[in-house]
N, C-alpha and C positions, 0 to 999 in steps of 0.2 A: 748848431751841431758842434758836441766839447773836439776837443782834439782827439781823445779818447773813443768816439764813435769812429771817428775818421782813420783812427789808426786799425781798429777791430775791423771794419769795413772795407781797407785795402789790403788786409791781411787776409778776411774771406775771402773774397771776389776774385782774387790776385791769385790764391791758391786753389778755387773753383777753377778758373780758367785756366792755371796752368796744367794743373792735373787731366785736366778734359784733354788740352792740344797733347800731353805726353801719352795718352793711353790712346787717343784718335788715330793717332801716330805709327803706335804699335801696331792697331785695329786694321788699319789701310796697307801696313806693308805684309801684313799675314794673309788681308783678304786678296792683294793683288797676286801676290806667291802661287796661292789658291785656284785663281782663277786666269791667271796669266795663259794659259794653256788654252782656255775656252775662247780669250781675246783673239789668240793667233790662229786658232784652227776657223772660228767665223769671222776673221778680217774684220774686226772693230776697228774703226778707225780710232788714231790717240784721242782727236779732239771732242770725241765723242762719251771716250771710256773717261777723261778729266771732268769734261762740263756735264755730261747727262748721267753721269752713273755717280762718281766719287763726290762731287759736290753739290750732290743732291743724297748721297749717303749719310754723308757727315753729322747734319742736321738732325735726319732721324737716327741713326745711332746715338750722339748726343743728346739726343729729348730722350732718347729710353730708358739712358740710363744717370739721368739728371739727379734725380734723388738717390742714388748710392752716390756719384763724384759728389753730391753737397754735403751727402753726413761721410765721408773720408775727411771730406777737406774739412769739416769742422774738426772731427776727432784732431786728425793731423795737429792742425796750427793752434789749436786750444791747450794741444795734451804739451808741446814745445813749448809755449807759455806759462805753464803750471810747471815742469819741469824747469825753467828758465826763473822761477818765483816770480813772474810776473802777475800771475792773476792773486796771488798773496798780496804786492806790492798795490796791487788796485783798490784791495778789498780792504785794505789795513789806513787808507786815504778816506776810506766813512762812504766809499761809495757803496751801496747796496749789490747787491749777486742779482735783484730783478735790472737795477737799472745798466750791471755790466750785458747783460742778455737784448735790454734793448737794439746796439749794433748787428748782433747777429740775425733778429729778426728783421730789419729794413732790410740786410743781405739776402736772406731767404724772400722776401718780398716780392725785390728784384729780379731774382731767381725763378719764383714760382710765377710773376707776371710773365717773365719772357716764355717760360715752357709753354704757359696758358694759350698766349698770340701765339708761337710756333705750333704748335699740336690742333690749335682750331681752324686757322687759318692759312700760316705758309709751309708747312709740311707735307700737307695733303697733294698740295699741286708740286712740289717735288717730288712726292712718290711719282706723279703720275708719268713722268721724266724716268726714274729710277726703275721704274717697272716695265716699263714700255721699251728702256734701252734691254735692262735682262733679260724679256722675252724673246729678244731678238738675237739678241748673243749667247747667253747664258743657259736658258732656260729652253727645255722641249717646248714647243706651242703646246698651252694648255688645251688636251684632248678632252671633253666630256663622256667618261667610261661609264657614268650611271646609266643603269639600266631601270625598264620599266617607273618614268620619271612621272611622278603626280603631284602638282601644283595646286593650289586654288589661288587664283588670280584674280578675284574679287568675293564680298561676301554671297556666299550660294552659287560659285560661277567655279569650277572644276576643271581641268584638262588633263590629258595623261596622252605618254608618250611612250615607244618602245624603248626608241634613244635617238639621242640626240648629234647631225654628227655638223661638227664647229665648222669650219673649212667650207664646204659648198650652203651652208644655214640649212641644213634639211631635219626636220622632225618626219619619225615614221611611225606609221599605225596610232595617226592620233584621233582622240577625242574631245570635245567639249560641253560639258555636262553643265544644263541651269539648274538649280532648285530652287523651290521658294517653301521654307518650311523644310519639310521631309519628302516633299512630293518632286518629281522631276517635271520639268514643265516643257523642256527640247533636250536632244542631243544631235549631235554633226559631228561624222565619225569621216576621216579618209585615211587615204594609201598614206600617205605624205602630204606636208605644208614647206613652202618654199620660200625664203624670205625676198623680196623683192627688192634688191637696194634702188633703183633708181624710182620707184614707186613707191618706195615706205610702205610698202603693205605686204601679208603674204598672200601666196598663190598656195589655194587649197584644191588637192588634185585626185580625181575618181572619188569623190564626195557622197555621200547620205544625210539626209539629214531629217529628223523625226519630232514633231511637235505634238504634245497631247493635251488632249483637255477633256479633261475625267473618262472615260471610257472608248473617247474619238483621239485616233492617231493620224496624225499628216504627214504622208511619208512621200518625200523629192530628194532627187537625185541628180547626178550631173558630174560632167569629163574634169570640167576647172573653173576655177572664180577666184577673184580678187579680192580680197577683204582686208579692213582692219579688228586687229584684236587685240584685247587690253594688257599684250606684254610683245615683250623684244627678244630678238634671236640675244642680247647683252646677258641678261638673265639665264641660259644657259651654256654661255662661252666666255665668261668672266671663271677665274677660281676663287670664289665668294669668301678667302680669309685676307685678298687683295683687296675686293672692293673697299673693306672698311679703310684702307690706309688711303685711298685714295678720294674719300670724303673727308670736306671742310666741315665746320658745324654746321650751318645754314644747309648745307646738300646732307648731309649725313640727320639732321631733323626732319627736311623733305623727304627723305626715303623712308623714316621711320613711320612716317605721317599715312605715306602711300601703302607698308606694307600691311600696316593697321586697318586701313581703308580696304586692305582687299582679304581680311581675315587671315591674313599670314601668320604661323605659327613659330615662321623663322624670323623673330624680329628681337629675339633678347639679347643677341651677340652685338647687336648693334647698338642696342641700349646700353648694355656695358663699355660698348669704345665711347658712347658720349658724356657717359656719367663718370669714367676714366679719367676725361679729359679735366674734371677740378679735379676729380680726387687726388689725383697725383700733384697735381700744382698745388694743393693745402698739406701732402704727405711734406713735400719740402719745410712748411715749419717746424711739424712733429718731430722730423729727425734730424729737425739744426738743434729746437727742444733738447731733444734726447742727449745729444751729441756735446753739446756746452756743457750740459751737468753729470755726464761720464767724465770726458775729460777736463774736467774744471778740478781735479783731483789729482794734489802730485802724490802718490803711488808707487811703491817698490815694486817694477816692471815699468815703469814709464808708459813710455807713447808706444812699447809695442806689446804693451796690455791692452792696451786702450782701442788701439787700430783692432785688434785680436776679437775685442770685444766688439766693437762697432759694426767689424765686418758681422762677426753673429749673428749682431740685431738686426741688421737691414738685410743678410740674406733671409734671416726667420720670417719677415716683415714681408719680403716678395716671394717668399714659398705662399704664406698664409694667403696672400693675395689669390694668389693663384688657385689654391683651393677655394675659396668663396667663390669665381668665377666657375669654376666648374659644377660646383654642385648651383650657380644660378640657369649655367645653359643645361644642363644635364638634369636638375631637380627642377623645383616649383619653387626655391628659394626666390625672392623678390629681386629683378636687378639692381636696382638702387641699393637696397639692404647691403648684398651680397658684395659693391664697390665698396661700399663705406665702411663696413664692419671691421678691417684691418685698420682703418684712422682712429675708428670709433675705441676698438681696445689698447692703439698702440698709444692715442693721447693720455690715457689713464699714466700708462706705461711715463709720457713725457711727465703726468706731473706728478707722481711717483719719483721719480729721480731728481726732478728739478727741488719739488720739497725737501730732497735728502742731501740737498747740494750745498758745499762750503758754502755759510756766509761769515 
């Protein structure tokens, strides 16, 4: 490694990291301001609101917003450099514009390996910290307000609820519907189903329950019974846009796996947090790409052309994101498609610019 890599390299990294600790900074005294109020009216304790709340925020605020801090700080310390005639002075030594670009991609490397292991693996179990302190301090207990709730909880296997109430586990006016094909093969209708904690199972209460086979119906009855059935009071007293933060990859594919297994319809949201999980971590090349061969141009407006610019690109880049996701959980769009399509047009975009870049 020349000197020359080594230099571009702690000049990223050095201004990735410092830009992250000054904006984290800011981030932490506005949300403390914020919520300083909710700390004191439900007696958080300090050591509590330091270790389980803020230094488990950190992290995930920082992974979220990793790919804007790496194309600032490239624009930043590249457009100073070009401004400074240093990337003139590089270029004019016979080295090439691809091989000045190689330091900033090992930095991006870096960068996009670390988001990768945080986002798959030590994130998730800080949320579960982060979410667990909020709901406690912060946050109402989340209430389950859906009304008349319908599941399918395996393939041809049904259930429906009036509602659901979180607090004592109790489902009311439920049902459980088998089919095989289009035909219905039992159904077990009660008043209420009651979750059993120390039994794991629930208690199903003033019961019916009706089996047919082709024209003969079996019809029993009964006050209460103990059963298992193939879902958990979690699945209705969880707020389902937490669960995903608090899946690792390995748990967040197992759930993907199970909700496929049980013909679930609600499983694209979760496909897109795992197909997220590179996408974002490969965005960081694209927009070091992009970000070198903007500001690799010295320019009447300088670096707060440049920044001006940059910002542009990367908010246009997480707008458009965001559209793909929505028309993938809202439309028929593909999830995968629907992750990648902003890397897929914005690479075009990096080599577009990089071809147009000083050499």
């Amino acid at each position: 490694m020349k000197k020359l890599d080594i230099y571009i390299i702690r000049k990223f990294l050095g201004t990735f990291f410092f830009s992250m600790v000054l904006i984290l900074s800011i981030v932490i005294v506005f949300d403390l301001s914020e919520r300083l109020e909710k700390f004191i009216e439900n007696s958080a304790p300090v050591n509590a609101i330091v270790f389980d709340y803020y230094l488990n925020f950190v992290p995930y605020f920082a992974n979220v917003f990793s790919s804007l801090f790496t194309f600032i700080s490239v624009i930043f310390f590249t457009s100073k450099m070009a401004y400074n005639s240093e990337i003139i002075a590089i270029l004019s030594t016979g080295t090439s514009f691809r091989r000045m670009v190689r330091p900033y991609m090992i930095s991006a490397g870096v960068i996009a390996t670390l988001s990768l292991l945080l986002t798959a693996f030590i994130i998730p179990n800080a949320n579960k910290k982060r979410i667990e302190f909020s709901e406690k301090y912060i946050w109402k207990t989340f209430q389950n307000r859906e009304k008349n709730i319908h599941r399918q909880v395996a393939p041809g296997s049904y259930i429906y609820m009036s509602s659901f109430s979180v607090g004592p586990k109790i489902g009311y006016d439920f049902s459980y519907e088998n089919f095989r094909g289009d035909t219905l093969i039992n159904k077990l209708n009660a008043r209420l189903i009651e979750w059993d904690e120390k039994k794991g199972k629930w208690t199903i209460k003033d019961w019916t329950y009706r089996e047919f086979d082709g024209m003969k119906e079996t019809y029993t009855t009964g006050r209460q019974i103990d059963t298992l059935l193939n879902f958990t009071p979690a699945e209705f007293s969880e707020d389902p846009k937490k669960i995903k933060e608090r899946l690792t990859l390995p748990e967040l594919n197992e759930y993907i796996d199970r909700q496929k297994l049980r013909g679930s319809s609600n499983v694209v949201e979760f496909q897109i947090e795992k197909y997220r999980i590179f996408s974002n971590a490969f965005a960081t090349f694209i927009l070091t790409l992009i970000g070198v061969s903007i500001a690799s141009r010295k320019i009447r407006g300088g670096m707060g052309f440049h920044l001006g610019l940059g910002l542009l690109i990367s908010f246009s880049y997480i707008l458009f994101m965001q559209f793909s996701t929505v028309f993938a959980t809202n439309g028929n769009m593909n999830p995968l498609l629907a992750v990648w399509i902003p890397n897929i047009l914005y690479a075009f975009v990096a080599f577009f610019v990089y071809r147009t870049a000083p050499k």
